[in-house]
C-alpha positions as CSV (number, residue, x, y, z in Angstrom):
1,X,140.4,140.8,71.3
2,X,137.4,141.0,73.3
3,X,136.6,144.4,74.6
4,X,134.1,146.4,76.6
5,X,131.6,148.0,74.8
6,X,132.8,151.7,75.4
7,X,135.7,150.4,73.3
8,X,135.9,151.9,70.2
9,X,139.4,152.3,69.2
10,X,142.4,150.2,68.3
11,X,145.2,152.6,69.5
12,X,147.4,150.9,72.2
13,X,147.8,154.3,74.5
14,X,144.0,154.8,74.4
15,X,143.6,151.0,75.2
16,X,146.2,151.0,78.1
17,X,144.4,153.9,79.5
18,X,140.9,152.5,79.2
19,X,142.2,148.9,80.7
20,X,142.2,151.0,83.9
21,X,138.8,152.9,84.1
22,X,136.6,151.7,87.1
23,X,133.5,151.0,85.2
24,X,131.3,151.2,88.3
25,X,127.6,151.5,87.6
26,X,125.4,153.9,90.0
27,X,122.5,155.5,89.3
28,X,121.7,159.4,89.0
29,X,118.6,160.9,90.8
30,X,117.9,164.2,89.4
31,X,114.8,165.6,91.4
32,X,113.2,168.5,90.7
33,X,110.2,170.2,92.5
34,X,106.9,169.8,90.5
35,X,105.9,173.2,91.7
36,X,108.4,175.6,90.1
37,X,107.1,178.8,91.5
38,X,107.4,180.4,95.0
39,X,109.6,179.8,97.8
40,X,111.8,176.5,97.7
41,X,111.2,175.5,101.2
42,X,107.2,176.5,101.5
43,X,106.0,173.2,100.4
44,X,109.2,170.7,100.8
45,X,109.4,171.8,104.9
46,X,106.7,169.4,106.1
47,X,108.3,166.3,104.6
48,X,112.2,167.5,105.0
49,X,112.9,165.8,108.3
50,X,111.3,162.5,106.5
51,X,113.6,163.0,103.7
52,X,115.8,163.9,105.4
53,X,116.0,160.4,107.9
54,X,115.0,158.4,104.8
55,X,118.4,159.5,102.6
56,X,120.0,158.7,105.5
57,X,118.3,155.4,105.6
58,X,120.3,154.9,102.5
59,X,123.3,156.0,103.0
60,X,123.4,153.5,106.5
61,X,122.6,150.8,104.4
62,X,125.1,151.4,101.6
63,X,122.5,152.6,98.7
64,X,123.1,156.0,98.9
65,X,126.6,156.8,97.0
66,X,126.1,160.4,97.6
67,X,123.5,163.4,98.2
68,X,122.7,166.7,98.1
69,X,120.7,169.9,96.9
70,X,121.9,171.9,94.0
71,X,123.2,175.0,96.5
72,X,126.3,177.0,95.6
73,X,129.0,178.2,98.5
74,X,129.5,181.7,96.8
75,X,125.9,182.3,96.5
76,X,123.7,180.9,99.6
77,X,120.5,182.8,98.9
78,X,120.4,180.1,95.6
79,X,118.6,177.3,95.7
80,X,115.5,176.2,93.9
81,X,114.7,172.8,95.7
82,X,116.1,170.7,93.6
83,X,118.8,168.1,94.0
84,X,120.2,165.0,92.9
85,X,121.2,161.5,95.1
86,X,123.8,158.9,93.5
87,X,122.5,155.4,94.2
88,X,123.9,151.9,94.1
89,X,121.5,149.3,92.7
90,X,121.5,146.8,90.2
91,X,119.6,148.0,87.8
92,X,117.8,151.7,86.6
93,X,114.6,149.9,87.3
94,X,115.5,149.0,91.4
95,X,117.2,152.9,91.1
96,X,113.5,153.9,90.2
97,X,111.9,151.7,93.2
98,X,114.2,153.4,95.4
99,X,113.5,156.3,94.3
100,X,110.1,156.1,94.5
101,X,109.8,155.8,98.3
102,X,111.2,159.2,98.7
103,X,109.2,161.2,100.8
104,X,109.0,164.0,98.2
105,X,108.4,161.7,95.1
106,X,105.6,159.8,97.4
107,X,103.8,162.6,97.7
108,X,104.4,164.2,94.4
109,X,106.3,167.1,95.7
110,X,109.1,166.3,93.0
111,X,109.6,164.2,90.5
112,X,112.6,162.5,89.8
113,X,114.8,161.1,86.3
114,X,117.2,158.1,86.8
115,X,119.9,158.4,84.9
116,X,122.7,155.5,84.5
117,X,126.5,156.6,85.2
118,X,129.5,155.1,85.1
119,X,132.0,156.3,87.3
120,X,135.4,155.8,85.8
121,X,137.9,158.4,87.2
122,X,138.3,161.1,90.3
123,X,139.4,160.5,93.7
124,X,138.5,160.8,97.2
125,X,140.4,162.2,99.9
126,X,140.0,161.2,102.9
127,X,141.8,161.8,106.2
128,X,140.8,159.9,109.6
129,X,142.7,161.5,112.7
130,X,142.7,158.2,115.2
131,X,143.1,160.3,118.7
132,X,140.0,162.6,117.8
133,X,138.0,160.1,116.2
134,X,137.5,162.5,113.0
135,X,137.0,162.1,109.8
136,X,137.7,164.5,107.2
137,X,136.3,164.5,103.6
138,X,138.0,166.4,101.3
């Protein structure tokens, strides 16, 4: 039997249930400010709206998987400037290329670690209400 190479194990429930993982590669982007002390938003605020347009640059052109800072709903007063994007690309080196015209990375306001992930289970909801024209992640 030929099997993937996360395969370690012979037992048929294990291999029924690993038959069906998705397996699809994407690309972490952990990026961290370089500058750890002092107010978050002091240095990053010149270059956001750049960011800012450039992530979405990705996302309109399918790289960009996913985005965000690392914020927290019950606490709003956290966040240190960091954050971490998902990307599609095929490889951790074109990941790193990508990442490297970031706005923030460009200028050396953060640096960044790629990290290769498989995404194999979870689910998306999604809900699209035709006479309103909305879309609703959740």
């Amino acid at each position: 039997m030929n099997l993937p190479q996360d395969i370690v194990t012979d037992d048929p429930q294990e291999l029924a249930l690993r038959q069906r993982l998705a397996r699809r590669q994407f690309y972490l982007c952990i990026t961290e400010r370089t500058e750890r002390e002092g107010d978050a938003m002091a240095n990053l605020k010149p270059l956001m709206s750049a960011h800012l347009a450039w992530i979405a640059g990705l996302e309109a052109s399918g790289v960009a998987f996913a985005a965000g800072p690392f914020r927290d709903h019950q606490d709003p007063s956290y966040w240190n400037g960091d954050g971490m994007f998902i990307l599609r690309a095929d490889s951790r080196q074109a990941a790193a290329a990508i990442a490297d015209t970031c706005p923030f990375h460009a200028s050396g306001l953060r640096r960044y670690k790629i990290i290769p992930w498989w995404m194999n289970e979870g689910s998306i909801s999604l809900t699209v209400k035709l006479t309103s024209g909305q879309v609703v992640l959740g």
